[in-house]
N, C-alpha and C positions, 0 to 999 in steps of 0.2 A: 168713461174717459177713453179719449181714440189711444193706438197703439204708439201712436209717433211724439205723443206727450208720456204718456205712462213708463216708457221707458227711459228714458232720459230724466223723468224724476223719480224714479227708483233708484237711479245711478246716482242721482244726487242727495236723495237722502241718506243711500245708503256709505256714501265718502264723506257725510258728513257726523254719520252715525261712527263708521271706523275712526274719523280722527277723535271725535270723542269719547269713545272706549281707549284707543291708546294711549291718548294724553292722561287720562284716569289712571290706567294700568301704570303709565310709567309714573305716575307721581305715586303711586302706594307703594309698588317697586322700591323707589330710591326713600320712602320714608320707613319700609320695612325694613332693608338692608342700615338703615341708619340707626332704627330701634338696637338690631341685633350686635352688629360690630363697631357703633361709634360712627362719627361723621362722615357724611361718604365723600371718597374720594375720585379721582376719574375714571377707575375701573369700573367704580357703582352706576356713572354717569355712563359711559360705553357699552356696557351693559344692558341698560334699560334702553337705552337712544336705538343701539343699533338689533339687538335681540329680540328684546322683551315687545316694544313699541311694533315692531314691524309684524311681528306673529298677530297680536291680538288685533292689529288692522285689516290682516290679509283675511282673519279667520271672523272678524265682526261685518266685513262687507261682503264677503261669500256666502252668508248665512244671509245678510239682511238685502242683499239683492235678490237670491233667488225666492226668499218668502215671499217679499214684495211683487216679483212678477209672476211669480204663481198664482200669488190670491188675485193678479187683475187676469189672466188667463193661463191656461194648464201651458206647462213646458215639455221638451222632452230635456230626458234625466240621460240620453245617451251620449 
C-alpha cells in the first residue's frame, strides 16, 4: 500500500477506533457510577463527557495510530 493512502487510513481508522473506545468507556463510566451511588446525575454526566471520554480517545488513537503506521513502515520514535 503506497504511503499517501496508508496514512490517511491509519488516521481514519484509528479516530474511528478512539470514538469507539470512548463511547464504550463513557457508557460503563456513567452505568458504573449509577450501580454505586444511584441514578446519575449531571456531575456523573460532566464527568464521563468531558474527563473520562476525552482521556481514553486521546490515549486509544495515539496507541492505535502509531501501531498502525509502524507495521506499514518503521517511524522514528524521536
Amino acid at each position: 500500500m503506497p504511503v499517501y493512502l496508508a496514512v490517511p487510513l491509519a488516521f481514519l481508522v484509528s479516530a474511528v477506533a478512539a470514538l469507539t473506545l470512548a463511547v464504550l468507556g463513557e457508557a460503563t463510566l456513567v452505568f458504573l457510577l449509577g450501580k454505586i451511588h444511584g441514578p446519575g446525575d449531571l456531575g456523573d454526566a460532566m464527568l464521563a463527557f468531558f474527563c473520562a471520554a476525552p482521556s481514553i480517545a486521546v490515549l486509544a488513537f495515539v496507541s492505535c495510530f502509531s501501531i498502525l503506521v509502524n507495521w506499514h513502515h518503521a517511524t522514528s520514535w524521536r
